[in-house]
C-alpha positions as CSV (number, residue, x, y, z in Angstrom):
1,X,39.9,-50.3,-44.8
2,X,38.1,-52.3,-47.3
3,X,34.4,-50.3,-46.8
4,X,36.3,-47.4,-47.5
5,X,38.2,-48.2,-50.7
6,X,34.2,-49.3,-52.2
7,X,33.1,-46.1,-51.2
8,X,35.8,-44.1,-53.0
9,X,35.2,-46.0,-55.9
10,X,31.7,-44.8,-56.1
11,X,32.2,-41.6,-58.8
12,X,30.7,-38.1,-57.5
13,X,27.7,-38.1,-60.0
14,X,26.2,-41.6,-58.5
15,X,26.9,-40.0,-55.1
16,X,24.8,-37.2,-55.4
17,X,22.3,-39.2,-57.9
18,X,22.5,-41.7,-54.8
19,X,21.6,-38.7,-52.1
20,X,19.0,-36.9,-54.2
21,X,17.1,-40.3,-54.8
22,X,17.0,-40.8,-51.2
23,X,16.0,-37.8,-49.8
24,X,13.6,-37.4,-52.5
25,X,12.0,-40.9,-51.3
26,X,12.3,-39.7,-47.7
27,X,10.5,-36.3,-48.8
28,X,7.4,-38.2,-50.6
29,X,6.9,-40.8,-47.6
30,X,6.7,-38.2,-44.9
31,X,4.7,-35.5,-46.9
32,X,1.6,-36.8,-47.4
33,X,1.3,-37.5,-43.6
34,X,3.0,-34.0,-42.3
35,X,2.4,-31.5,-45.4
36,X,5.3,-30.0,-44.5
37,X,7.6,-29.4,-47.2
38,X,11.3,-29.6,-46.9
39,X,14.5,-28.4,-48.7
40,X,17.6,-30.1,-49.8
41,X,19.4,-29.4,-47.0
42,X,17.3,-30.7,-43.8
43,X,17.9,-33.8,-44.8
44,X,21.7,-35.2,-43.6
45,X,22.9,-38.6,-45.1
46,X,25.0,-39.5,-41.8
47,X,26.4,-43.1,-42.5
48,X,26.5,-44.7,-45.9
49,X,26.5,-49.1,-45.9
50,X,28.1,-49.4,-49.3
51,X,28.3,-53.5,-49.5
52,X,24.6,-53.5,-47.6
53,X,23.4,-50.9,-50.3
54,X,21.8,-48.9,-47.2
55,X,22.2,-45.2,-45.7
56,X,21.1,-43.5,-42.6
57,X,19.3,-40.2,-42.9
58,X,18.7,-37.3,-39.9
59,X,16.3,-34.7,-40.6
60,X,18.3,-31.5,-39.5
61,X,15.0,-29.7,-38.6
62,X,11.3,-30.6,-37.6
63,X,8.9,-31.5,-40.0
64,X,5.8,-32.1,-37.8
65,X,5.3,-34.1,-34.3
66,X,6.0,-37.4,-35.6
67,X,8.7,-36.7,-37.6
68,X,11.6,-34.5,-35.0
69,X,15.3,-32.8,-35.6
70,X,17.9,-35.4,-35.2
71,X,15.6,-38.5,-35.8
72,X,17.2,-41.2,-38.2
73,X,15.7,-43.1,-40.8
74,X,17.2,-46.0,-43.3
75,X,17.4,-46.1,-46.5
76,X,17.7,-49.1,-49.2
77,X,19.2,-48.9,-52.6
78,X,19.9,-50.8,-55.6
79,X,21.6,-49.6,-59.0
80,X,20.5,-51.2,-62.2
81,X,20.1,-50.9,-65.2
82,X,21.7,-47.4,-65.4
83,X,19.2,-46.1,-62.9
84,X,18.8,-45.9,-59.1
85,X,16.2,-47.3,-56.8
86,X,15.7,-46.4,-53.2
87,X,13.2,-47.1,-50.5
88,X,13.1,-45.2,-47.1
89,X,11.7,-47.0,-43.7
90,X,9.8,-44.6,-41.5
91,X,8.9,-46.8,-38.9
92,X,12.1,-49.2,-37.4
């Protein structure tokens, strides 16, 4: 499968560079409206869109009434220039 063999090809470091950068812009969209800090780990990347440059997040716990266990949110991204840029969507 083609998606596949582009996703392999990614190396680990831009991988985890990739997930840190996004839950990190997850993290500073929702805390100024919930104040409810989060760790690493309640944030899941579920699907990654490597030729759209997009990913799917689902918060693994609550973090306020707006923002639920098991609710999804995307994620843009764009490399360049040796760095990584994301941008998370909160509302569809």
């Amino acid at each position: 499968h083609k998606e596949y063999r582009r996703q392999r090809q990614m190396c680990i470091r831009d991988r985890a560079t990739l997930v840190f950068s996004a839950k990190e812009a997850f993290y500073k969209c929702q805390f100024p409206l919930t104040r409810c800090p989060l760790e690493f780990g309640d944030l899941a990347v579920m699907h990654a869109d490597v030729s759209a440059q997009r990913l799917v997040l689902r918060l693994q716990r609550d973090a306020g009434p707006d923002f639920r266990r098991g609710q999804s949110f995307h994620c843009g991204y764009r490399y360049g220039q040796g760095h990584v840029y994301t941008a998370v969507q909160l509302a569809p």
